[in-house]
C-alpha positions in Angstrom: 265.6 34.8 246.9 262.5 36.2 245.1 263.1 39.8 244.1 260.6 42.6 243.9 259.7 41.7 240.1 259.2 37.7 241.2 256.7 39.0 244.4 254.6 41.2 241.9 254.1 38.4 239.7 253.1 36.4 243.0 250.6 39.6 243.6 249.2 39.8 240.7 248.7 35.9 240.2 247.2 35.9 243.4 244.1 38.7 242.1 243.7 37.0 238.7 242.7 33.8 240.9 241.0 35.6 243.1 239.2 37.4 240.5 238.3 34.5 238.5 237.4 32.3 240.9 234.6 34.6 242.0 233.4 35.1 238.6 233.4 31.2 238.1 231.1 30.5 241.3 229.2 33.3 240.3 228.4 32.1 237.0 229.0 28.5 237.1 226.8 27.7 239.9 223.6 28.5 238.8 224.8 26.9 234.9 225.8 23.7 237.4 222.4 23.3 239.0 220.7 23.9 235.5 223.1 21.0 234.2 222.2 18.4 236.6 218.2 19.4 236.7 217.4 20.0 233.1 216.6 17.6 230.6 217.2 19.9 227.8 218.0 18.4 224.7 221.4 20.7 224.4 222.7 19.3 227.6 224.6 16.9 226.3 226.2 19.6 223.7 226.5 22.0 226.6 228.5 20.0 228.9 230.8 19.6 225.9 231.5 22.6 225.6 231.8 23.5 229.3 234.5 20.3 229.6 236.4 21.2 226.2 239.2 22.8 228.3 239.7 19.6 229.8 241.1 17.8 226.6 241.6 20.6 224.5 245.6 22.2 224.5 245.8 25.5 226.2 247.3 27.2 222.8 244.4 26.3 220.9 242.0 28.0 223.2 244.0 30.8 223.8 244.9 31.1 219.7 240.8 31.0 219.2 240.4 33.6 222.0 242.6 35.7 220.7 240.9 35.5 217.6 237.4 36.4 218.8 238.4 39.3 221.2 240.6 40.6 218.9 240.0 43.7 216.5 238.3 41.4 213.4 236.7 39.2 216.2 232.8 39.4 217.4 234.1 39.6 220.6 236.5 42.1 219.8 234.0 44.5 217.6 231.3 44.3 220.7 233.6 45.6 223.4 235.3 48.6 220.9 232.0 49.8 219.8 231.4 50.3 223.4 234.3 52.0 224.1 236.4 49.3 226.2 238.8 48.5 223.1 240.1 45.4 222.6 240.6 43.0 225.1 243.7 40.5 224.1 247.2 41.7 226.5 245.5 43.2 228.8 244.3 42.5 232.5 240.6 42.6 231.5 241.1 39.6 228.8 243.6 37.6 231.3 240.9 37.2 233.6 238.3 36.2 230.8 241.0 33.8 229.0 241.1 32.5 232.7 238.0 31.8 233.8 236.8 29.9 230.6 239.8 28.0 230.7 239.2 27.3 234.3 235.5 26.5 234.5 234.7 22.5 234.1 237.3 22.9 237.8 234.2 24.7 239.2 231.0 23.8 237.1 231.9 20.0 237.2 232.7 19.7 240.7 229.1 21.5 241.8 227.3 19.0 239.4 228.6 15.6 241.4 227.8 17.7 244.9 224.1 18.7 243.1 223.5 15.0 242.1 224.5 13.6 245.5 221.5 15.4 246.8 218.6 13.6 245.1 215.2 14.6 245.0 214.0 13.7 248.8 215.2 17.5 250.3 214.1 19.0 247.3 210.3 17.3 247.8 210.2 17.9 251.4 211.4 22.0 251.0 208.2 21.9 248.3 206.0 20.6 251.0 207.5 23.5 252.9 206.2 25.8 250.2 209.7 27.5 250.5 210.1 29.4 247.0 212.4 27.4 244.5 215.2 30.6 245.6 214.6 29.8 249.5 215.3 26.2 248.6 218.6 26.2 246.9 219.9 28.2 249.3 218.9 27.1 252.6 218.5 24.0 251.1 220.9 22.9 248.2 223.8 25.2 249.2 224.2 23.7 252.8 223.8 20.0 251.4 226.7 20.9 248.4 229.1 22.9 250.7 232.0 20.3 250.0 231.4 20.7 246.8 231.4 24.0 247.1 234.7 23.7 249.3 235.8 21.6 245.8 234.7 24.0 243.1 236.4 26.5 244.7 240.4 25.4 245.4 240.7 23.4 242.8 239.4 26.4 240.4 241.7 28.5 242.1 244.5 26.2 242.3 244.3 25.6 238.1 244.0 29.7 237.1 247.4 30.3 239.3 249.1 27.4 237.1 247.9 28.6 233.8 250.6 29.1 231.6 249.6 28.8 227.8 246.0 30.4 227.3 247.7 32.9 229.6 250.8 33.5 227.4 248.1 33.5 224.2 245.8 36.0 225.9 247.9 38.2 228.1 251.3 38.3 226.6 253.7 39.2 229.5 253.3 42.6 230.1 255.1 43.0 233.5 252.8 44.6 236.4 249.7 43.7 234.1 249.8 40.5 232.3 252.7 38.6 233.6 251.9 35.9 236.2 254.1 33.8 238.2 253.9 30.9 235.6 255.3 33.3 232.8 258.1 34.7 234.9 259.4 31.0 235.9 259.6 30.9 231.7 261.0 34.1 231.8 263.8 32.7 234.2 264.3 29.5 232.3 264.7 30.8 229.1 267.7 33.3 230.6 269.1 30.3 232.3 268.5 32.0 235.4 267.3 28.9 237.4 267.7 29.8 240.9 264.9 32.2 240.4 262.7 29.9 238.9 263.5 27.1 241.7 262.5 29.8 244.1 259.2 30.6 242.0 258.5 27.1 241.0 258.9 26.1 245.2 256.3 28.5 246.0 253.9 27.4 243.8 254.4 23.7 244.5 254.4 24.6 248.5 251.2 26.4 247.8 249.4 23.5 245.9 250.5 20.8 248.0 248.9 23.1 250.8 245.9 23.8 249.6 245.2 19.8 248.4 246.7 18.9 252.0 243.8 21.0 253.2 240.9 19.8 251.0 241.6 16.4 251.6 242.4 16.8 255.4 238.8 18.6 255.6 237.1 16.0 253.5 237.9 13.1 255.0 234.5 11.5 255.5 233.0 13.6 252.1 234.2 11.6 248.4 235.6 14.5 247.0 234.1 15.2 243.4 236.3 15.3 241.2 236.2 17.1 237.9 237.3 14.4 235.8 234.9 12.2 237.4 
């Protein structure tokens, strides 16, 4: 059975995705729609960047994030001169370790939704003389809302299974840092592997859910796939 340790990790797992996945909409929506409308020479390089997590190991992120928000790190020397310290092993830096690991789930999804829209809405809103603000939201964000739908669990779905940039980042700092992925290793490593069984089954049960449901919703919708 879990015990109250295993059900705080499941808690606090739980807000980190929560968390992050809001800040990921937030932020990688509008960075989508500029992806798929601009024809900015740095595009390419930008949606390089944006998919790195996809090929690049989890320690090697989380190494170069602990670098930069570190004490000797730009990142690290911004937030102590204004007063919020450091960020590495702490719940602050878990969620930002999280949501750049997690973005291309969210960013890459909304850009195959964006494209499948083409130009003809966008026209006939501009005949409309609705505001480019009035458009992508009564327009763009009804026509993308399985992409949206996308974005959204399988961003979610990828933070709670983190495991190294989390590790790198947030240490395992119990009540503050220690998600559920880093107490199954916790379990393992003490042999203790009915605990992890029970962790593990949760967060398989949970996935297979949550997929179960996006596909069961999407039926008629080709779901857009972030290595796509």
């Amino acid at each position: 059975m879990l015990n109250s340790a295993d059900l705080d990790t499941l808690l606090l797992t739980f807000k980190v995705a929560s968390l992050a996945t809001t800040l990921m909409l937030l932020f990688g929506t509008p960075l989508a729609w500029w992806l798929t409308r601009t024809r900015c020479a740095w595009k390419g390089i930008i949606n390089a960047i944006v998919a790195l997590p996809l090929v690049l190991p989890p320690t090697v992120l989380g190494f170069y994030l602990l670098v930069l928000m570190g004490p000797a790190g730009i990142i690290g020397k911004i937030t102590s001169w204004l007063g919020l310290g450091t960020l590495p092993f702490t719940f602050p830096g878990l969620i930002v370790a999280s949501v750049l690991y997690s973005l291309p789930f969210v960013v890459q999804p909304l850009q195959a939704a964006f494209s499948m829209i083409g130009e003809q809405p966008l026209e006939a809103a501009a005949t409309l003389r609705a505001s480019p603000f009035d458009t992508f939201f009564n327009v763009v964000v009804p026509l993308a809302k399985p992409g949206f739908l996308t974005a959204t669990i399988l961003g979610f779905t990828h933070t709670v299974g983190e495991f190294g940039v989390v590790l790198m980042v947030g240490g395992n700092i119990p009540d503050q840092t220690r998600v559920v992925s880093v107490q199954i290793y916790n379990h393992v490593e003490a042999l203790e592997y009915a605990q992890a069984h029970w962790l593990a089954g949760c967060l398989l049960l949970f996935s297979f859910s949550v997929l179960l449901l996006l596909y069961s919703s999407q039926k008629s919708q080709p779901i857009a796939h972030p290595l796509k």
